[in-house]
C-alpha atoms as a printed R data frame, in Angstrom:
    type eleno elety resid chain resno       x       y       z
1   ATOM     1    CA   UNK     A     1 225.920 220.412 112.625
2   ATOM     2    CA   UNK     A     2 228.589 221.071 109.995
3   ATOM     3    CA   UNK     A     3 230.054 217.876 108.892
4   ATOM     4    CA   UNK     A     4 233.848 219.425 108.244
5   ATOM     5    CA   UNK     A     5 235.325 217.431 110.667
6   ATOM     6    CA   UNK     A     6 233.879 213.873 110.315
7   ATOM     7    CA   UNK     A     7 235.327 210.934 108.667
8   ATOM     8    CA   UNK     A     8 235.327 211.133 104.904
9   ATOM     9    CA   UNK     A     9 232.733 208.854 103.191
10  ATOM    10    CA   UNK     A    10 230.909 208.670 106.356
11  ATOM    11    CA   UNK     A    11 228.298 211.010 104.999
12  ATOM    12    CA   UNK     A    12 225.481 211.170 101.771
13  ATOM    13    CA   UNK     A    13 226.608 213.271  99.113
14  ATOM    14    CA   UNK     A    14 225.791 216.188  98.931
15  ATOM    15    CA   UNK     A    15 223.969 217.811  95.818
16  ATOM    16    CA   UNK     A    16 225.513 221.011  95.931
17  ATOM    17    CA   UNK     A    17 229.259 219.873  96.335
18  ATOM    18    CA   UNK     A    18 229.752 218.989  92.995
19  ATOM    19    CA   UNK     A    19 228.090 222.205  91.883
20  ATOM    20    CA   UNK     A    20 230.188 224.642  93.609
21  ATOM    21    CA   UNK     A    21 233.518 221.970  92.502
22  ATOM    22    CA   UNK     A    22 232.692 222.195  89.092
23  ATOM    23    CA   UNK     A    23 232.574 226.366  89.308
24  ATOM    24    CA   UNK     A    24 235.702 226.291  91.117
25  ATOM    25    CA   UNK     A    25 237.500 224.020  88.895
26  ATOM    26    CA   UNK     A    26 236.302 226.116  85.738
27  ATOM    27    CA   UNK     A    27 239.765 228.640  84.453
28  ATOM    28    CA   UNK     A    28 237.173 230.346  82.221
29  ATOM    29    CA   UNK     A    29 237.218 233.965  82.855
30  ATOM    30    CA   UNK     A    30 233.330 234.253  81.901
31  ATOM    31    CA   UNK     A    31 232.091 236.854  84.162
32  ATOM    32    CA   UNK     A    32 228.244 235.097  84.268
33  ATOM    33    CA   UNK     A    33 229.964 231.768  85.574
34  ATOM    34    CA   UNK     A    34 229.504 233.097  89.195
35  ATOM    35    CA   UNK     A    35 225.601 233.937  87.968
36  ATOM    36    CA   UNK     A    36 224.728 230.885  86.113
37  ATOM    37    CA   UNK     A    37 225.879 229.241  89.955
38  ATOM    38    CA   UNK     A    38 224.054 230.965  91.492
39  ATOM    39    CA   UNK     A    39 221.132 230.349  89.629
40  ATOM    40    CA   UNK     A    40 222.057 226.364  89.659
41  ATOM    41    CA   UNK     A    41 222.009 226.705  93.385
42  ATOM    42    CA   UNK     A    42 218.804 229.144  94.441
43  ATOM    43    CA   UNK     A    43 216.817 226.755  91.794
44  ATOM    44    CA   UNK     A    44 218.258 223.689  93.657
45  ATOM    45    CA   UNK     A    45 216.747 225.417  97.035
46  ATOM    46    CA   UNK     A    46 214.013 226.810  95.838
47  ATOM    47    CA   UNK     A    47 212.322 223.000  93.967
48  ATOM    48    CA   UNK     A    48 213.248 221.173  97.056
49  ATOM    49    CA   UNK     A    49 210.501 219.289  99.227
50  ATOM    50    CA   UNK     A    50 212.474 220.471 102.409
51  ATOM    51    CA   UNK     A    51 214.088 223.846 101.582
52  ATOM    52    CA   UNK     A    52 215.724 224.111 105.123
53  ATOM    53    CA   UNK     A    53 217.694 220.873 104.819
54  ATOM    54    CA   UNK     A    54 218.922 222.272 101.319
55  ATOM    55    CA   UNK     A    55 220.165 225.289 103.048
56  ATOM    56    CA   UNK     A    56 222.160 223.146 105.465
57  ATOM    57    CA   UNK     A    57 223.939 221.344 102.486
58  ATOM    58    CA   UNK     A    58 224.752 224.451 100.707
59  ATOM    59    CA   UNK     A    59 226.407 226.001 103.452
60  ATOM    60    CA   UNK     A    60 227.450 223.001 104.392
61  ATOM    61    CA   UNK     A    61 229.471 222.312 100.970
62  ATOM    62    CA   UNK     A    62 230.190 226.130 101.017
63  ATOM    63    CA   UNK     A    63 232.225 226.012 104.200
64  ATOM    64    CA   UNK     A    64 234.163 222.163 103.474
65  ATOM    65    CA   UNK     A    65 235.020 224.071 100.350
66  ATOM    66    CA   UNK     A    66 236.291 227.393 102.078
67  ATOM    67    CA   UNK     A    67 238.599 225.158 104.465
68  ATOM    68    CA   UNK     A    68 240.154 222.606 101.887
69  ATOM    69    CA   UNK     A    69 241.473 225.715  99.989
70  ATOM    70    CA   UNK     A    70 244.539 226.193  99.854
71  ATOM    71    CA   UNK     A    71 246.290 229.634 100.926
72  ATOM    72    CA   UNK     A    72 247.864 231.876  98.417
73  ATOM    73    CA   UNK     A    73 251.001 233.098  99.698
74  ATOM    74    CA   UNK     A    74 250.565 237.071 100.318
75  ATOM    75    CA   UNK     A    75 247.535 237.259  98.662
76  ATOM    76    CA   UNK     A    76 244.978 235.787 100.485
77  ATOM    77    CA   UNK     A    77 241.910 237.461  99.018
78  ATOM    78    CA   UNK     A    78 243.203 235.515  95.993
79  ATOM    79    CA   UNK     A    79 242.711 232.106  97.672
80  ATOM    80    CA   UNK     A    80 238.900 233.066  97.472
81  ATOM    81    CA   UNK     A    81 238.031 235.558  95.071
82  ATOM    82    CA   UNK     A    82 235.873 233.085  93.337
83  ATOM    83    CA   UNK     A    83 233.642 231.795  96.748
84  ATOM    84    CA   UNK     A    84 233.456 235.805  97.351
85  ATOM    85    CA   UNK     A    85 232.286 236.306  93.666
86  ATOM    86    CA   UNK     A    86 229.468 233.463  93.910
87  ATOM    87    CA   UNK     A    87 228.223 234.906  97.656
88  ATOM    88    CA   UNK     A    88 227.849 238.256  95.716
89  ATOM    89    CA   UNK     A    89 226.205 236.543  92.768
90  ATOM    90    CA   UNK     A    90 223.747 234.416  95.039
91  ATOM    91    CA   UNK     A    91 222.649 237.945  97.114
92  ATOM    92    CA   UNK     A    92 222.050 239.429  94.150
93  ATOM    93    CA   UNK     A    93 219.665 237.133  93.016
94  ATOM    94    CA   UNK     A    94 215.784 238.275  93.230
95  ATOM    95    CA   UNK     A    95 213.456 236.715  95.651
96  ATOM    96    CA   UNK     A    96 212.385 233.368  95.150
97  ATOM    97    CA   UNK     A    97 209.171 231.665  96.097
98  ATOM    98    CA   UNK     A    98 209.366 227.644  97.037
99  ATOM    99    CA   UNK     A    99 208.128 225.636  94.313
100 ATOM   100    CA   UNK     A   100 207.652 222.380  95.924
101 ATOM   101    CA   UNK     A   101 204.497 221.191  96.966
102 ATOM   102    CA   UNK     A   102 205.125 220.297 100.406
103 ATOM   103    CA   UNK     A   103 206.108 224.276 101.004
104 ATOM   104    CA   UNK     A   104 202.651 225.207  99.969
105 ATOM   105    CA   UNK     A   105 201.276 228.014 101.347
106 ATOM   106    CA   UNK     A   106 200.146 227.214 105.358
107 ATOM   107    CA   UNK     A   107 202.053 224.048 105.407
108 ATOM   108    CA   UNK     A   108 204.289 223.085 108.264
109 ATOM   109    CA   UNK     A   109 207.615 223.539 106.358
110 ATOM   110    CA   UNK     A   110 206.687 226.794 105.254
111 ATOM   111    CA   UNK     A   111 205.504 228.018 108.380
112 ATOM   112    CA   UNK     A   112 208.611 226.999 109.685
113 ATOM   113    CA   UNK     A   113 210.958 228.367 107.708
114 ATOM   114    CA   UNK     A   114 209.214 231.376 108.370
115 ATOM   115    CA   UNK     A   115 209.613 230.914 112.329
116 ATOM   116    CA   UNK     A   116 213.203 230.553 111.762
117 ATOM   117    CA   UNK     A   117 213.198 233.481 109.593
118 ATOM   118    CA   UNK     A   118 214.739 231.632 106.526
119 ATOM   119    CA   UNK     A   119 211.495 232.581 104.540
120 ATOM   120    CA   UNK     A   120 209.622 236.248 104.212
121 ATOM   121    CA   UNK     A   121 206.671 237.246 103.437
122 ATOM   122    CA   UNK     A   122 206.165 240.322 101.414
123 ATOM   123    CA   UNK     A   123 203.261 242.960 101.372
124 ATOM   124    CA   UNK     A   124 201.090 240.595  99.365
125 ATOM   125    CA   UNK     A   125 201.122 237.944 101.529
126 ATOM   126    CA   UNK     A   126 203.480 235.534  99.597
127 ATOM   127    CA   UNK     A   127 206.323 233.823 100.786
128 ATOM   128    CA   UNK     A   128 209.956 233.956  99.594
129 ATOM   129    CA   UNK     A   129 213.820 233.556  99.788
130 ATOM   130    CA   UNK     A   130 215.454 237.015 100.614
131 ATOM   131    CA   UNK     A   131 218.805 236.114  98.938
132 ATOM   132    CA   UNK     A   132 220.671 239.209 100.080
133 ATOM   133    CA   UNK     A   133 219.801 237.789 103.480
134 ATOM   134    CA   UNK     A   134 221.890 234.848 102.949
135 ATOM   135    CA   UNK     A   135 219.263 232.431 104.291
136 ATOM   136    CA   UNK     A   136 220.951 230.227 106.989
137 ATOM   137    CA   UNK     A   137 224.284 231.388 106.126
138 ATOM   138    CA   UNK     A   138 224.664 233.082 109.710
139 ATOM   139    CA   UNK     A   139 223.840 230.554 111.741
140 ATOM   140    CA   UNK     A   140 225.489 227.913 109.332
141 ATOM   141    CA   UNK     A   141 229.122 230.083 109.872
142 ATOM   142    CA   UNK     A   142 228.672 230.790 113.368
143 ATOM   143    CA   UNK     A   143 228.445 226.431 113.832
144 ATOM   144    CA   UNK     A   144 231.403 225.789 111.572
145 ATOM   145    CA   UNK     A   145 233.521 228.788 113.549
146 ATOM   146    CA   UNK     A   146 232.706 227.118 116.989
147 ATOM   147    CA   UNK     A   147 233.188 223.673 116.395
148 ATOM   148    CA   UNK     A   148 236.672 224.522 114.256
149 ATOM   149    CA   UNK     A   149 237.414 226.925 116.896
150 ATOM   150    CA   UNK     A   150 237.021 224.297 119.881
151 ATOM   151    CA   UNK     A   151 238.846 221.464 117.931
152 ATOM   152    CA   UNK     A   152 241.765 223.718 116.364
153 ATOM   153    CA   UNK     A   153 244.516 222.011 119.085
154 ATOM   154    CA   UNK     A   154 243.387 218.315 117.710
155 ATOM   155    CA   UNK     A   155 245.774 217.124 115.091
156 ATOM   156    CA   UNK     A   156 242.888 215.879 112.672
157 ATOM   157    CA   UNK     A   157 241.038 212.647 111.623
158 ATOM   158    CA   UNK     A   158 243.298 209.241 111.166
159 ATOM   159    CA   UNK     A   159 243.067 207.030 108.769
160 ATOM   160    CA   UNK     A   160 244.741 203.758 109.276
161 ATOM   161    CA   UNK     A   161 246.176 201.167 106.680
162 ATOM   162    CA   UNK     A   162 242.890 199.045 106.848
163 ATOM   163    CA   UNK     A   163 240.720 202.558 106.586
164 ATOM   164    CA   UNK     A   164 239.238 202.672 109.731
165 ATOM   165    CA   UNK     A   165 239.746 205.774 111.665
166 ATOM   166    CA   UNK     A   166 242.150 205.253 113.987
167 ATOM   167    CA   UNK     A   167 243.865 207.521 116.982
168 ATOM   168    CA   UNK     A   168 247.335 206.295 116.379
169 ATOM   169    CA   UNK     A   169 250.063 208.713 115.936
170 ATOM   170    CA   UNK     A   170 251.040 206.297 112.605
171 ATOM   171    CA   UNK     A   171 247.679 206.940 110.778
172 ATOM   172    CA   UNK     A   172 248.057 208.883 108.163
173 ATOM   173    CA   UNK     A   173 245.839 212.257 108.712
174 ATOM   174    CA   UNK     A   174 242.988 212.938 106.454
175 ATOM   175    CA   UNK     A   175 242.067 216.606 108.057
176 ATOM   176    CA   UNK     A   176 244.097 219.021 109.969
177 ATOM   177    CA   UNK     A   177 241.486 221.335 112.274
178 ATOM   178    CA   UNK     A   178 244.401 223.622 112.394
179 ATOM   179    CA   UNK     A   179 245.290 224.415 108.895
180 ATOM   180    CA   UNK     A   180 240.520 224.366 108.667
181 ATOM   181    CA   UNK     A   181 240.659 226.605 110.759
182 ATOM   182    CA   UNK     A   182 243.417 229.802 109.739
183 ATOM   183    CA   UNK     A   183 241.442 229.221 106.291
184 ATOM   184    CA   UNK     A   184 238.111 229.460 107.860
185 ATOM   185    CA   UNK     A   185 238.846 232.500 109.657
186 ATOM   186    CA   UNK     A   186 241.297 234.015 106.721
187 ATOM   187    CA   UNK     A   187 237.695 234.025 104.536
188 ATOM   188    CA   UNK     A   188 235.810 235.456 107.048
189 ATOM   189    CA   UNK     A   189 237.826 238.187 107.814
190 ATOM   190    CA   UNK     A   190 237.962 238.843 104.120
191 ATOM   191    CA   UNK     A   191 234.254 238.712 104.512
192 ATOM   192    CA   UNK     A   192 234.147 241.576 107.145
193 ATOM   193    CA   UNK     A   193 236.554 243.278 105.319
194 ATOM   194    CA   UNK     A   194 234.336 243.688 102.165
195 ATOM   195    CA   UNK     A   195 231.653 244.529 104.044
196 ATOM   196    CA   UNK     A   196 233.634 248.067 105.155
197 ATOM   197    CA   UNK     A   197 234.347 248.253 101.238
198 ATOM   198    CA   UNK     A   198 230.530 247.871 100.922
199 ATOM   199    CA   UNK     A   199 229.118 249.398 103.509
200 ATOM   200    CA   UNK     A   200 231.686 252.767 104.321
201 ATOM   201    CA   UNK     A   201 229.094 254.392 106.493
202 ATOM   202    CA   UNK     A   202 230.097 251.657 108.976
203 ATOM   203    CA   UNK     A   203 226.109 251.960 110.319
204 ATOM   204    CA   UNK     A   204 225.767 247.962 109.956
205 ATOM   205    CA   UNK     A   205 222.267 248.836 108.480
206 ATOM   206    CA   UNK     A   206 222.092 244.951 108.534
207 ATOM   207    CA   UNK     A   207 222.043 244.661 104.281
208 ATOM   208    CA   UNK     A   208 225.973 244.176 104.080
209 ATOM   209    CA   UNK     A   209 226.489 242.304 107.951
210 ATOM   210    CA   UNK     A   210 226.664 238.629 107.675
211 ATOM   211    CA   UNK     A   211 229.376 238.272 110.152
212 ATOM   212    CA   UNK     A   212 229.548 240.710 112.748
213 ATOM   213    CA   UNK     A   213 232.827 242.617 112.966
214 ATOM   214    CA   UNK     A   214 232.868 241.524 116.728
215 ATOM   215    CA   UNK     A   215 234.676 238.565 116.156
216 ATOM   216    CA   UNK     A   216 237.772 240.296 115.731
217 ATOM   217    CA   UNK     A   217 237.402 242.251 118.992
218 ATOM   218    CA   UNK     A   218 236.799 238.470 120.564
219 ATOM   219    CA   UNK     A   219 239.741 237.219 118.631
220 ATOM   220    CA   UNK     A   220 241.918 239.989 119.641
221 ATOM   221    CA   UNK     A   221 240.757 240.041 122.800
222 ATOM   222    CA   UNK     A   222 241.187 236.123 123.377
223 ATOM   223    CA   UNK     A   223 244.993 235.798 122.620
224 ATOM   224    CA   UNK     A   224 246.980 239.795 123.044
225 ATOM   225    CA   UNK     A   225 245.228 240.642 125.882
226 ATOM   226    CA   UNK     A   226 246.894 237.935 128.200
227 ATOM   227    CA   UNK     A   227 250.297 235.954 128.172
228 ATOM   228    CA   UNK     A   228 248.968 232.727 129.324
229 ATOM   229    CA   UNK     A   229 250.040 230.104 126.027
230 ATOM   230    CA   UNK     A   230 247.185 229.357 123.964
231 ATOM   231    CA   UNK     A   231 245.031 232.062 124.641
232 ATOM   232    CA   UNK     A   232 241.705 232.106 127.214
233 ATOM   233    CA   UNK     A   233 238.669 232.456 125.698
234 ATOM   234    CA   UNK     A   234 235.453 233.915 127.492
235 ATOM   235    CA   UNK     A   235 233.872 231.105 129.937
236 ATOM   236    CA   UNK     A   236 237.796 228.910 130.385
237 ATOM   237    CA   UNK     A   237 237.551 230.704 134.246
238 ATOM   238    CA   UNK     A   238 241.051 230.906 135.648
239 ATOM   239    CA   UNK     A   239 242.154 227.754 134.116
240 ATOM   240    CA   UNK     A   240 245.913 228.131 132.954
241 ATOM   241    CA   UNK     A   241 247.337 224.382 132.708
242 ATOM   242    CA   UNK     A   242 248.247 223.790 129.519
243 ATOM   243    CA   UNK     A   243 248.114 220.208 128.764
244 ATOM   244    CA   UNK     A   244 250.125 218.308 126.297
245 ATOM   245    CA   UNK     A   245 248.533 215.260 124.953
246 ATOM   246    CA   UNK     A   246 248.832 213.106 122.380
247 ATOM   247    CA   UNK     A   247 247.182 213.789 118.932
248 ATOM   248    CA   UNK     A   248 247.087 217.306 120.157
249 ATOM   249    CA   UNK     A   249 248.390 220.212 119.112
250 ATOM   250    CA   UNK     A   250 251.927 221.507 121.405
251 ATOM   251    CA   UNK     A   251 251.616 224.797 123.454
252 ATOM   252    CA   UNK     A   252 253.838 226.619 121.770
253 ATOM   253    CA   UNK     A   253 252.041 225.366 118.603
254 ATOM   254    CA   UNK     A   254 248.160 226.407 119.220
255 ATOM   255    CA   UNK     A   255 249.796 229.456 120.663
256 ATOM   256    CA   UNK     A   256 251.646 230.548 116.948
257 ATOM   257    CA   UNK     A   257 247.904 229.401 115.666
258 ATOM   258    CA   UNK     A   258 245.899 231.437 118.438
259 ATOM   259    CA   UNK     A   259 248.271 234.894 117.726
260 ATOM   260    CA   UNK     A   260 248.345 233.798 113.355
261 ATOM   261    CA   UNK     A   261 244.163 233.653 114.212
262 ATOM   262    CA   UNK     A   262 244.050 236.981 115.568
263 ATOM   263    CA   UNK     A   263 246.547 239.302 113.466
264 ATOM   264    CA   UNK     A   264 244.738 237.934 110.523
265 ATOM   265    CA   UNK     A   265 241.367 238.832 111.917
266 ATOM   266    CA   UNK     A   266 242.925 242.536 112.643
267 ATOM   267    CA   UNK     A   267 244.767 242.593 109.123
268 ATOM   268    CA   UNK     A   268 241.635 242.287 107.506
269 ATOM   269    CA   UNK     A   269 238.638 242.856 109.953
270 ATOM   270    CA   UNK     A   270 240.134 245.515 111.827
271 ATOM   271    CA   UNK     A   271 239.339 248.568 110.046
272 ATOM   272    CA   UNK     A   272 235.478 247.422 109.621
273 ATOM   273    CA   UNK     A   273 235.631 247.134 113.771
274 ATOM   274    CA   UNK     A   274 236.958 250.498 113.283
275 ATOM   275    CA   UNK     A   275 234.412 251.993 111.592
276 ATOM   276    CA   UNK     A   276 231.345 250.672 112.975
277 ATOM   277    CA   UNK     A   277 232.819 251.060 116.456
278 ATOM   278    CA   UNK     A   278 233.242 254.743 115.292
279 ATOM   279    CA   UNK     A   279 229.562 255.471 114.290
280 ATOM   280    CA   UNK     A   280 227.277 252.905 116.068
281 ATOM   281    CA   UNK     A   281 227.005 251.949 119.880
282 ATOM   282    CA   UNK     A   282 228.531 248.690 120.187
283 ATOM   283    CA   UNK     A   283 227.965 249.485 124.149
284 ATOM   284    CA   UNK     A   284 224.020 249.011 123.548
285 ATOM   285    CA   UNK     A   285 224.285 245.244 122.290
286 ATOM   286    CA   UNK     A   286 227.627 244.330 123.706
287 ATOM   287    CA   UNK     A   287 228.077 245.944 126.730
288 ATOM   288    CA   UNK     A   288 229.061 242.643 128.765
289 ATOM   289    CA   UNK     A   289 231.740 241.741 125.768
290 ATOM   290    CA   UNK     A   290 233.256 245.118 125.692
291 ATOM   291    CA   UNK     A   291 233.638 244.947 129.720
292 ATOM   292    CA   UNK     A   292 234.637 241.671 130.102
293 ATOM   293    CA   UNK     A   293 238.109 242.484 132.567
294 ATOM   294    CA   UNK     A   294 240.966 240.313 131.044
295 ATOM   295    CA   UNK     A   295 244.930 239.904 132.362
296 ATOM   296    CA   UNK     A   296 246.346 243.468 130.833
297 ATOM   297    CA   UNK     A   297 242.680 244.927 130.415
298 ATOM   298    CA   UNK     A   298 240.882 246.243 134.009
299 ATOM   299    CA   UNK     A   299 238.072 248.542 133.931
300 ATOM   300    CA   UNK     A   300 239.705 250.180 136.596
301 ATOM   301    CA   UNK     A   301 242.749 251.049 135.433
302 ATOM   302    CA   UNK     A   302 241.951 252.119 131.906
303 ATOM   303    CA   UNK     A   303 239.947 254.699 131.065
304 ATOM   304    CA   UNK     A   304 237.172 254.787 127.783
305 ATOM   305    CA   UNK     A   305 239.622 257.198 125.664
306 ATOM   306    CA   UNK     A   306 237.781 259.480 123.654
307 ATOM   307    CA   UNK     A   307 235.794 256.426 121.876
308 ATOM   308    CA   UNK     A   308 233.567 256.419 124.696
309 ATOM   309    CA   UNK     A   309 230.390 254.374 122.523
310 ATOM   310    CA   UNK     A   310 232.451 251.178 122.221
311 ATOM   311    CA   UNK     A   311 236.210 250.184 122.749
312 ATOM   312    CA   UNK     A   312 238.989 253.004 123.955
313 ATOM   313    CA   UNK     A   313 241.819 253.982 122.116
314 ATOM   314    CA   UNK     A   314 244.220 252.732 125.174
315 ATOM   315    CA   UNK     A   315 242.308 249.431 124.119
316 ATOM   316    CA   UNK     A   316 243.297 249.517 120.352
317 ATOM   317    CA   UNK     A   317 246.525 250.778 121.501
318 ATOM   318    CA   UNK     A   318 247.014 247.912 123.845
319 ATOM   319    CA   UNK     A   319 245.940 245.492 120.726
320 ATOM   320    CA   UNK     A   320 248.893 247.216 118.722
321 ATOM   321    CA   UNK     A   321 251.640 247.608 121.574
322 ATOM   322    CA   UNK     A   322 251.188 243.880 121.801
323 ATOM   323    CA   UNK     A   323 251.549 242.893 118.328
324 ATOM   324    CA   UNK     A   324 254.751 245.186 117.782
325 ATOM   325    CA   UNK     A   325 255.562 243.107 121.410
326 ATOM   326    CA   UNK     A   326 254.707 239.664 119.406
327 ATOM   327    CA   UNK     A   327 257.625 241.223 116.351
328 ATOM   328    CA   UNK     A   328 260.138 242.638 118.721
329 ATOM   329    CA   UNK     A   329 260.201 239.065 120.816
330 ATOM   330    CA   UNK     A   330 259.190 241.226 124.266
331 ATOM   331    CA   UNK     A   331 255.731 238.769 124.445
332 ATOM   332    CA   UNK     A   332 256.174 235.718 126.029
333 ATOM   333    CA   UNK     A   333 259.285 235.320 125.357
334 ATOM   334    CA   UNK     A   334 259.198 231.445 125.584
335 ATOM   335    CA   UNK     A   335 257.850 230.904 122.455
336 ATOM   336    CA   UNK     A   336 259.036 232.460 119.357
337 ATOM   337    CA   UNK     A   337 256.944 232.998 115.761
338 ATOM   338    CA   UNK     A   338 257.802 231.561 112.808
339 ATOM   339    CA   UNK     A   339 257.842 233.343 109.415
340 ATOM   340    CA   UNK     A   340 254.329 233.300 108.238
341 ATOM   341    CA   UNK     A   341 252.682 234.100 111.630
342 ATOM   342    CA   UNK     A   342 255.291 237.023 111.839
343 ATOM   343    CA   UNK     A   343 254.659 238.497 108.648
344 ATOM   344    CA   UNK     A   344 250.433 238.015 109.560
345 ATOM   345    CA   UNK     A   345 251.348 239.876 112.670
346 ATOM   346    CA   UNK     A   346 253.278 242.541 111.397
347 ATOM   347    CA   UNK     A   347 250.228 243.022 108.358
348 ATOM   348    CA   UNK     A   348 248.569 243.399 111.611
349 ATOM   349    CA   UNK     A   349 250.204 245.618 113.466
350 ATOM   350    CA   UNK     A   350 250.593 247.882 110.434
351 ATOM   351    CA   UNK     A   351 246.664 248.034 109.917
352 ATOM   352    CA   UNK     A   352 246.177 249.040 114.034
353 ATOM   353    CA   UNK     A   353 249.384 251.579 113.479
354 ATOM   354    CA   UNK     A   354 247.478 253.593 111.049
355 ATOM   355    CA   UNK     A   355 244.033 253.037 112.850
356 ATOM   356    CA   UNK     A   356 245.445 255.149 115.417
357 ATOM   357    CA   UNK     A   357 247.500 257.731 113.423
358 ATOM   358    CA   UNK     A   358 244.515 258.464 111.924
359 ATOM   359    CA   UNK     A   359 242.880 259.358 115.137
360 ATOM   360    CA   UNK     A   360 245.718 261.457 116.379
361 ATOM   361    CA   UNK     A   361 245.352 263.126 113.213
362 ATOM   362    CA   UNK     A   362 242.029 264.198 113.700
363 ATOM   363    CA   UNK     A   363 242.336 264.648 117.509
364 ATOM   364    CA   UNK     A   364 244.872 267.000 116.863
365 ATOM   365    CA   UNK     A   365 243.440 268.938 114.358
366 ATOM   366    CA   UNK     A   366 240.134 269.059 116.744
367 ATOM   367    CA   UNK     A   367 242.385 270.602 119.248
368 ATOM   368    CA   UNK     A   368 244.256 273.329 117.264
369 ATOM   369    CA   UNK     A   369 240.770 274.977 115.847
């Protein structure tokens, strides 16, 4: 369970917070620093008596890092070059055995981290970390994205005068799930999106896929492909009421952070969707997903478009008429976007707009041979 959201000081320290701080904080330009990290952290892992709990504090520092930094303005790959740079450093890192005597070979923590395929053995038997694998690192994400996902309308953690956490609107706010959240999903996009630089073939050959480029369907999905405020996410049944509570976010303000979520998603995960969507069957392993009927999308009345293994080009189309909707003020027209969701969206929209010129392009040129 990712500890992002609970009270500060509630928790132990964690070993590997100040290791990642201190990398982060360095303004060297050393190109090992992101090695010598690295190495700092898979020697941490790999000399601990319970190498699965390490894992969880890794990730677990990884991610409370990726959400209290700040945004760069326009450059967002900026804001994390240097987690980016020590994820590359870590996976490139050779295999590691554990060192610890209680992960001997046959003992119960090394059989289970082999069960929960964190360890691998190799042709001779032995065990070991596979650090391109990431170990934990999916499962570790996909926690942190659902619990910031389901607690993005709460307006954070409060801290009253005496320090006790409080749910008074005069506490002063230690966390904002909100603000956790746009820079949660603003990395991971950025993640997806270097996996298309890394992986062009778009075959998700599983080396270069640590998060799967169907979040941004899902995301994209979620909040253009209906006009109820807030967005409806997969299992919310026909629930519309939109309920405005104290200590909770406003409609019309998780509905700018629902649309901000999912232009970013598209600006940078879009054209790895794209791709694998192009040359793999997303149909075999997401069949239900890719069906699902929303309020503008019916089986019925749209066809598969000539992208017949995965999602139709009337779908990306739809995804793109509604952003330019989203600029032009023609989607729900009771709310209006402020500046920086409207310049996410139109990134967006630009990214979808040549998604699909492309494929006229070569539908055309198909045609006329």
């Amino acid at each position: 369970m990712s500890s992002i959201l609970d009270m500060p000081g509630t928790n132990p320290p964690n070993p590997f917070t100040p290791i990642i701080d201190q990398y982060l904080a360095q303004t060297t330009t050393d190109s090992n620093s992101p090695t010598d990290t690295a190495k700092a952290i898979v020697d941490r892992v790999t000399t601990s008596p319970n190498p699965g709990n390490a894992l969880y504090q890794l990730w677990d520092a990884f991610f409370n890092s990726i959400v209290r930094t700040p945004l760069v303005e326009n450059n967002a790959r900026l804001s994390f070059e240097h987690h980016l740079a020590l994820l590359s450093s870590i996976r490139a890192h050779t295999p590691t055995s554990p060192a610890h005597p209680a992960v001997k070979a046959g003992s119960y923590r090394e059989d289970h981290l082999l069960a929960s395929g964190h360890l691998h053995r190799d042709e001779n038997g032995s065990s070991h970390f596979d650090w391109r694998r990431l170990p934990l690192f999916p499962a570790q994400w996909r926690d942190t994205h659902d619990i910031l996902e389901s607690w993005r309308s709460w307006d954070g953690i409060r801290r009253g005068a005496g320090g006790q956490g409080t749910g008074t609107t005069t506490a002063t706010a230690t966390c904002q799930p909100a603000e956790f959240h746009t820079r949660f999903v603003t990395f991971s996009a950025l993640m997806v999106q270097r996996q298309f630089e890394t992986d062009r073939d778009g075959d998700g050959d599983g080396d270069a896929i640590l998060i799967h480029p169907i979040w941004v369907f899902y995301a994209a999905r979620g909040t253009l492909e209906t006009d109820h405020p807030g967005g409806r996410r997969p299992g919310d049944g026909d629930k519309r009421e939109v309920i405005t509570r104290e200590g909770y976010l406003a409609p019309e303000q998780l509905w700018q952070l629902d649309v901000k979520v999912a232009a970013t998603w598209l600006r940078y995960g879009g054209r790895t969707l794209w791709g694998m969507d192009a040359s793999s069957n997303l149909r075999e392993h997401y069949a239900t997903t890719l069906d699902w009927e929303t309020d503008l999308w019916k089986r019925d009345g749209h066809g598969h478009g000539n992208r017949e293994g995965g999602i139709s080009t009337a779908r990306w189309t739809l995804w793109a008429e509604r952003l330019r909707g989203l600029m032009e003020g023609t989607v729900n027209q009771h709310y209006r976007l402020d500046r920086e969701t409207r310049d996410e969206v139109e990134q967006a929209s630009k990214v979808l707009e040549g998604l699909l010129l492309g494929e006229q392009r070569v539908g055309y040129m198909l045609n006329s041979h």
